[in-house]
Phi, psi and omega in degrees: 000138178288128188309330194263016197242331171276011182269325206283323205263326134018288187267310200299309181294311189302327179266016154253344143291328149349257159345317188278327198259306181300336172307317188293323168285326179300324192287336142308357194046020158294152179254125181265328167287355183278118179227153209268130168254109174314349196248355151319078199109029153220165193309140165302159195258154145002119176191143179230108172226171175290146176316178156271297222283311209226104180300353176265305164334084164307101179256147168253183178278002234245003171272331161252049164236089199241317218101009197210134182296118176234151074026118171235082171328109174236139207208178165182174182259359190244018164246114184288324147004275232261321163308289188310284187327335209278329173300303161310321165297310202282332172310270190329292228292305191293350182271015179087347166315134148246135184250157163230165217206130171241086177344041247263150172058008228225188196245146152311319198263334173265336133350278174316298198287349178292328208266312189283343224215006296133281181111146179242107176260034190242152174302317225180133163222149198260104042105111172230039212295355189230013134113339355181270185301337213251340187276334179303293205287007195089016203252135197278329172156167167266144053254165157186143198236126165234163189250109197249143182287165154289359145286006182079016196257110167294142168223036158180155181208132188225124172260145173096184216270202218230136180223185159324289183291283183324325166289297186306328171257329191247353195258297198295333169281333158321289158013263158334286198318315175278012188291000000 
């Protein structure tokens, strides 16, 4: 029998074990959406970049060492995500979450006028135009929210927005814990 008539079939069985073991795992309850962050239980790494609102202005990292548990965002305006997300943030923000907010990729000018138009729910937002602070944390893209201690220490990374069900289960209780 010809060797090349057996590869189609080959392949075809190897991605259906393939399959059969993530079914399996899925059925075990690993989150196939779920991603893993190296910087969990550890300090946000070191960082100086420009405010959004003001380029003479620096924000560090010493903005999520407050002493108080914070949300640390990551947006654009050129994430429709991150737009649907933005109404829920500004709720948390008035119920007292401080959030900070990191600008990733973005235009400035389109930022600001999104932030005027919109509502701003951030303590502080960070300027991030070439992606810089967002390749320190790992992030695949936005929106993605992590929960940083008052020490600056992640205790969570959730990539996509952060709604109703996601704060109440999955954020918020991390949340409490670090008050």
């Amino acid at each position: 029998m010809n060797k090349k008539l057996l590869l189609p079939l080959v392949v075809f069985v190897g991605l259906i074990i393939a399959f059969a073991i993530q079914l399996q795992r899925n059925s075990n309850g690993e989150d196939p959406k779920a991603l893993e962050s190296a910087l969990v239980g550890k300090t946000v790494p070191d960082f100086q970049l420009e405010s959004l609102q003001d380029p003479n202005v620096k924000v560090d990292s010493s903005v999520l060492k407050t002493g108080t548990p914070r949300l640390l965002n990551v947006w654009a305006t050129w994430c429709p995500t991150c737009f649907a997300e933005h109404q829920y943030l500004t709720q948390l923000a008035k119920q007292g979450v401080e959030i900070v907010g990191i600008d990733y990729k973005d235009e400035r000018e389109k930022a600001i006028k999104f932030l005027d138009t919109y509502k701003d729910p951030y303590k502080a937002i960070i300027y991030d135009p070439k992606g810089s602070l967002g390749l320190d944390l790992g992030v695949y893209g936005a929106p993605e929210t992590f929960i940083v201690d008052g020490t600056g220490k992640i205790h969570y990374r959730h990539a996509g927005d952060v709604n109703d069900r996601v704060w109440n289960e999955v954020l918020k209780p991390i949340y409490e814990k670090l008050k």
